[in-house]
N, C-alpha and C positions, 0 to 999 in steps of 0.2 A: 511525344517524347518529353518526360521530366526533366525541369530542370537541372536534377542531379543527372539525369543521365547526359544531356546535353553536353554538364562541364567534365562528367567522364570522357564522354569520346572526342573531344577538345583535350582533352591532355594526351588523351593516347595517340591523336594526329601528333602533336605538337614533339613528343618522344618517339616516334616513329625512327627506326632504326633502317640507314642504309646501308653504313661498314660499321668493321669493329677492328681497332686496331689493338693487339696486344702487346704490351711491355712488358720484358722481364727486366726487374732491377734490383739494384740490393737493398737489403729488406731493412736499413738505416735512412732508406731516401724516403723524407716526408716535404718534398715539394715539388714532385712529377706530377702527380697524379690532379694533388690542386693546379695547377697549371696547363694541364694535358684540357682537363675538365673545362677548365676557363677559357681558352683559345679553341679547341676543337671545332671544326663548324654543326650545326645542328643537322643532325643526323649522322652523324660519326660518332659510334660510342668510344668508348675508351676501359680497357679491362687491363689487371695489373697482377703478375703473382709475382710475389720475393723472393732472392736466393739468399743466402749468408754468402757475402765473397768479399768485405772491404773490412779494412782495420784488423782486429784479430784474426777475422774469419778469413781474410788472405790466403789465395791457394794461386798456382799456377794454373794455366787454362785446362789443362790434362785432369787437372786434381777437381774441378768445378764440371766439366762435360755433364758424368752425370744426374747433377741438380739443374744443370742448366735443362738438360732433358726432358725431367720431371716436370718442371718450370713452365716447358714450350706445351710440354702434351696435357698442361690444365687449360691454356688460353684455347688451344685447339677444342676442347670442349665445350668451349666458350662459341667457338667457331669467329675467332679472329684470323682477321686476315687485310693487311699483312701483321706479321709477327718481328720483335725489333728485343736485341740483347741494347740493353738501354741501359750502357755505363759505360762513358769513355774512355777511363782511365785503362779498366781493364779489358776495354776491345783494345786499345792502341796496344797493351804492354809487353806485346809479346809479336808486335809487327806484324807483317799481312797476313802471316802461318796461322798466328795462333786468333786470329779476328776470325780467318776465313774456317777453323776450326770450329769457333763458337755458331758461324752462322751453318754451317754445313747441319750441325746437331739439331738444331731450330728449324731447319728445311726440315730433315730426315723423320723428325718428331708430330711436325703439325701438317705436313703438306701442300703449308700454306707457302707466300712469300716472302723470304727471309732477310733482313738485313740486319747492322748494328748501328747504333751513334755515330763509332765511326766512319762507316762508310758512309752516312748521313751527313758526314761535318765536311767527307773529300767532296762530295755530290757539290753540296751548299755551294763551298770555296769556289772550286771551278767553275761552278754556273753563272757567279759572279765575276767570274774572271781575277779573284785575291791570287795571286801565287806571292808573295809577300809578306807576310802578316805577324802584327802584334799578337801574342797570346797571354792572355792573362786567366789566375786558375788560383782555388783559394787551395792546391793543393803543395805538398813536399817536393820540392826542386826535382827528386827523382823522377818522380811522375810528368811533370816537365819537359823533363831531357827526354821520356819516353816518347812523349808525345810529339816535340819534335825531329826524334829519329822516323816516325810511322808517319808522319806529313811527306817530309822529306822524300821517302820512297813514292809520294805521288803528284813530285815538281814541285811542292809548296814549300816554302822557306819561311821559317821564324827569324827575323830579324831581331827581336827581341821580349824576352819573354817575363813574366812576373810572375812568382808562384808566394803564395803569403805563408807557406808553411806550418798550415793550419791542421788539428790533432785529427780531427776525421767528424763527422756530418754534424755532430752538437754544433760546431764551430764554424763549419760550410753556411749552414742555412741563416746564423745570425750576423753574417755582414751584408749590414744595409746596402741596398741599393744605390747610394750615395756611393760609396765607397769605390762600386765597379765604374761613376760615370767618371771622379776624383783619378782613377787609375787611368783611365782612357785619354782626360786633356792633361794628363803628364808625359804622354805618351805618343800626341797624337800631331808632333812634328816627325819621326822616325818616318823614313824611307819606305813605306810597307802600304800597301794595297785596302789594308783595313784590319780588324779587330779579330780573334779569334776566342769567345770569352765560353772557356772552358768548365763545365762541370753542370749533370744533371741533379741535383741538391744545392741550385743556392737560387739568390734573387736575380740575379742577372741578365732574367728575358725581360725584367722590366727594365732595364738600363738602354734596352738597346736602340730604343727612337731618340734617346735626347745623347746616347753617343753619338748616334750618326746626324743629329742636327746641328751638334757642336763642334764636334771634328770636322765632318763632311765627309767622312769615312764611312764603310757599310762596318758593318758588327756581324758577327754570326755566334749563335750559342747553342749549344747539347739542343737543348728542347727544343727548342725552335727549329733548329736545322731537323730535329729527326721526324717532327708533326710535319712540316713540309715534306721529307721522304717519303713519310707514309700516305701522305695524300696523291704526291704524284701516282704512287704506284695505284691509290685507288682510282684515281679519277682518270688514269691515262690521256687519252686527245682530250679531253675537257680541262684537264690543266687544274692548277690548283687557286682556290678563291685569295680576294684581295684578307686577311684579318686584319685588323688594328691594332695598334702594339706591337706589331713582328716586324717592322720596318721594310728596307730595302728588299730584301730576298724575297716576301711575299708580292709588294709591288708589282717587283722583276716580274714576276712570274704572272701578273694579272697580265702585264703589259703584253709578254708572250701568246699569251693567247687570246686577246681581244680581237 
């Protein structure tokens, strides 16, 4: 064997695919995908299709079905699986109807395993035992309140919340880092179980080891919490790997299954 061929089949081991998880999100979100890619463990690919649903492009769940449709049945050709509506705001905003709506479409499309963000952020919380929690979100107070009426329906309580009222994703993706850990130790005598740092478009999953070193609090974020989703569902009894970066929630879950 050449040496060219050698370092060919050395890379095609080394890309060797065992799942694929598909995200649909909105098609404004330019920091899932860097992020998905960067965390992912090796042999977990990661495949992405956009819908329009945030800022202008704002619809009710009813009015999005179906692109969200469209959306599921490219990843299924993709043959992902599981398949995840990977946008918080608009799984939470319409309460359990309109999330279990979005995921229903997702099943019906790919026949694959369906879930959302949010059900990915309830999983998280209670796994961790948060029924408590700070939430912070660079989004409009409204979104907010949304999100803690659709917690609420499952035991978890916002004790208190920060929403920075930011215009929509130009504005999401450019608050540093700094900024999410600055909100955490102002935040992080409150009565509450731990962090809840809302939104798939921004920096926030790198916040979340030096929040929870500083505080002593766990943090849970969109991405984070939904890449652990998706792994439980791939890995089943093998449980999901330790990553670094992801903090407590992944730990957890190393610990569980050792």
């Amino acid at each position: 064997m050449s040496t060219f061929e050698r370092a060919v089949t050395s890379r095609c081991h080394a890309y060797e695919t065992k799942a694929r998880i598909g995200l649909i999100i909105p098609s404004s979100n330019r920091m899932t995908e860097a992020q998905f890619h960067r965390y992912a463990p090796e042999g977990v690919a990661v495949h992405v299709a956009r819908v329009q649903m945030t800022g202008r492009h704002a619809k009710p769940i009813a009015a999005l079905l179906d692109d969200i449709g469209r959306a599921a049945s490219s990843l299924a050709d993709s043959r992902c699986d599981p398949v995840v509506f990977h946008c918080t705001g608009t799984a939470m905003a319409e309460g359990a109807q309109g999330e279990a709506a979005l995921v229903r479409r997702v099943a019906d499309e790919t026949g694959a395993t369906a879930f959302s963000t949010a059900q990915a952020i309830v999983e998280a919380l209670q796994s961790m035992g948060l029924r408590r929690v700070v939430l912070l979100s660079p989004y409009p107070q409204a979104v907010n309140d949304h999100e803690t009426e659709f917690l609420a329906a499952y035991g978890i309580e916002v004790v208190r919340d920060v929403a920075l009222g930011l215009k929509g994703g130009d504005d999401y993706i450019n608050v540093p880092v700094t900024r999410w850990i600055e909100l955490a130790r102002e935040h992080a005598r409150m009565p509450a179980d731990g962090f809840f740092l809302s939104c798939t478009n921004t920096t926030q999953i790198e916040a979340i080891e030096t929040i929870e070193r500083e505080t002593g609090k766990p943090a849970v974020n969109s991405n984070q919490a939904t890449l652990w989703a998706a792994l439980q569902r791939i890995g089943g009894a093998g449980g999901v790997p330790r990553i670094p970066g992801l903090g407590r929630l992944f730990a957890q879950a190393e610990l569980a299954t050792a």
